[in-house]
C-alpha positions in Angstrom: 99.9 106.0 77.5 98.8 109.4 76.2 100.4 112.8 77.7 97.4 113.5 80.0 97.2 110.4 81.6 101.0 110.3 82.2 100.5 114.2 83.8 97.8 113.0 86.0 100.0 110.2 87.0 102.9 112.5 87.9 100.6 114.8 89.7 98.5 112.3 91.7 102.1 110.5 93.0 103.1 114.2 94.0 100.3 114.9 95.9 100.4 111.0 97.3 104.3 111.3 98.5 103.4 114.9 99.9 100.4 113.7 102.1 102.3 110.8 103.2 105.3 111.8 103.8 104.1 114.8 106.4 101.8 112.3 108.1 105.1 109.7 108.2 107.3 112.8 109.4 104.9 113.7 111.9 104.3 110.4 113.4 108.7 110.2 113.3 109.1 113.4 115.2 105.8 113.9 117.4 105.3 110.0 118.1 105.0 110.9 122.5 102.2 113.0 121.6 100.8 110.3 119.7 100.9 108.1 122.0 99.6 110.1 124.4 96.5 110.4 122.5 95.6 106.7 123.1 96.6 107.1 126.7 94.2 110.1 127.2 91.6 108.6 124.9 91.6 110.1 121.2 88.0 111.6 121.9 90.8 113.7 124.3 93.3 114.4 121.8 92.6 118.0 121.4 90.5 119.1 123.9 87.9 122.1 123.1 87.8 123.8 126.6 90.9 124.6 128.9 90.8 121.9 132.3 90.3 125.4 133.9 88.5 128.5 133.2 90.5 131.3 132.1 93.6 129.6 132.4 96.5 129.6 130.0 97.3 127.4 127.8 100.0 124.7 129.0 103.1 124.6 126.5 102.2 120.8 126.8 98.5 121.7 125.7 99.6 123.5 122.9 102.4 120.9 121.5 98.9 118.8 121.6 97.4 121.3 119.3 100.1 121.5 116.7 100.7 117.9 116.7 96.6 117.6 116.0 97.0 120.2 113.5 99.9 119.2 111.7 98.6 115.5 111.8 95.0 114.3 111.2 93.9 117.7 111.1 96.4 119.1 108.1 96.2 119.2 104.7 97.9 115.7 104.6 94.6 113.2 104.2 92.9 115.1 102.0 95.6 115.3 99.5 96.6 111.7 99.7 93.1 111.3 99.0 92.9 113.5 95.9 95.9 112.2 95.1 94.4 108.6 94.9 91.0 110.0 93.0 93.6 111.7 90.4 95.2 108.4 89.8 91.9 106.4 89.7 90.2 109.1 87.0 93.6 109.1 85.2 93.1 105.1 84.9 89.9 105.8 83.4 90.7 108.3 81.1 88.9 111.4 82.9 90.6 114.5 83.3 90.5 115.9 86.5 89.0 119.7 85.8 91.3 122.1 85.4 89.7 124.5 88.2 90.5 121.5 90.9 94.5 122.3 89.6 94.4 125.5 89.8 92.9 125.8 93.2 95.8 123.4 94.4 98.4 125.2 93.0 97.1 128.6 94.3 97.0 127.0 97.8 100.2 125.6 97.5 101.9 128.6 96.4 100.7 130.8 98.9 101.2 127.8 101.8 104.8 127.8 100.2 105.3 131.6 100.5 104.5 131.7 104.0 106.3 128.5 104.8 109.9 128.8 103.3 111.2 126.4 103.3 108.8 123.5 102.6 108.2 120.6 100.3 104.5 123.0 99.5 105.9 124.4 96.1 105.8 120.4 94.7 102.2 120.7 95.7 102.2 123.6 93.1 104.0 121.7 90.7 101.4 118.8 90.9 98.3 120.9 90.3 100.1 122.9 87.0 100.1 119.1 86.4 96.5 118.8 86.5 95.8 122.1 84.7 98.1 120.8 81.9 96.4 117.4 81.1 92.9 119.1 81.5 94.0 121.0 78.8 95.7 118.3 76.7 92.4 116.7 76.8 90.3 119.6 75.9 92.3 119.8 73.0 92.6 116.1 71.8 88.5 116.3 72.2 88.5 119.6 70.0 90.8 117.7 67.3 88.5 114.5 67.3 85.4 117.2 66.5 87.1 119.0 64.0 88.1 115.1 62.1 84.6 114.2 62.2 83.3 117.1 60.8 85.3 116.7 58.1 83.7 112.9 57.5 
């Protein structure tokens, strides 16, 4: 297996076990809110309007909110989702650009800086990942031009 497909590998099982692993935690610690979704009708989950006009919020309505938040509406499906692409284009031998790791280790460092502590600094970790085997490839495909240049 050559470096870049192993980094891709390593990367896309970061971001996999990260995603899953907050939607798994949630569900674990917020599972009465949940559950209260299907009671209420998930159409109901968050709701966009207060029940009353220019009433405060309930501290029920808002433990709604940050269970939506950190749940379905969180970074967590997305990134099992790239995590999944990564391993696929890593199967096929396509590097994932190197701008896509980039971006996710920015996001991740600055999401890890404002949430100490958190597991968002293995985010960063994954996407130096990504940068890395972008660049391994742009160099293998730069040594593979220079060799038939020489033929």
């Amino acid at each position: 297996m050559n470096t870049g497909k192993q980094l891709l590998r390593w990367a896309s099982g970061i971001m996999f076990v990260l995603g899953a692993g907050h939607l798994l935690l949630l569900a674990l610690i917020s599972w009465g809110d949940i559950t209260g979704w299907v009671d209420r009708g998930v159409w109901a989950a968050v709701p966009l309007a207060l029940t009353d006009s220019g009433a405060d919020p309930t501290a029920e309505s808002l433990q709604n909110e940050v269970t939506f938040w950190a749940g379905p509406g969180s970074f967590a499906a997305p990134l099992i989702l790239l995590g999944c692409l990564t391993w696929h284009l890593a199967g096929r031998g396509v590097a994932v650009p190197a701008g896509v790791g980039l971006g996710l280790a920015a996001w991740c460092l600055v999401g890890g800086v404002l949430l100490v502590p958190s597991p968002y600094f293995a985010g960063t970790v994954s996407g130096v990942l990504v940068i890395l085997a972008a660049r391994a490839q742009d160099r293998s495909r730069a040594a593979r031009e220079d060799e038939s240049d020489l033929l």
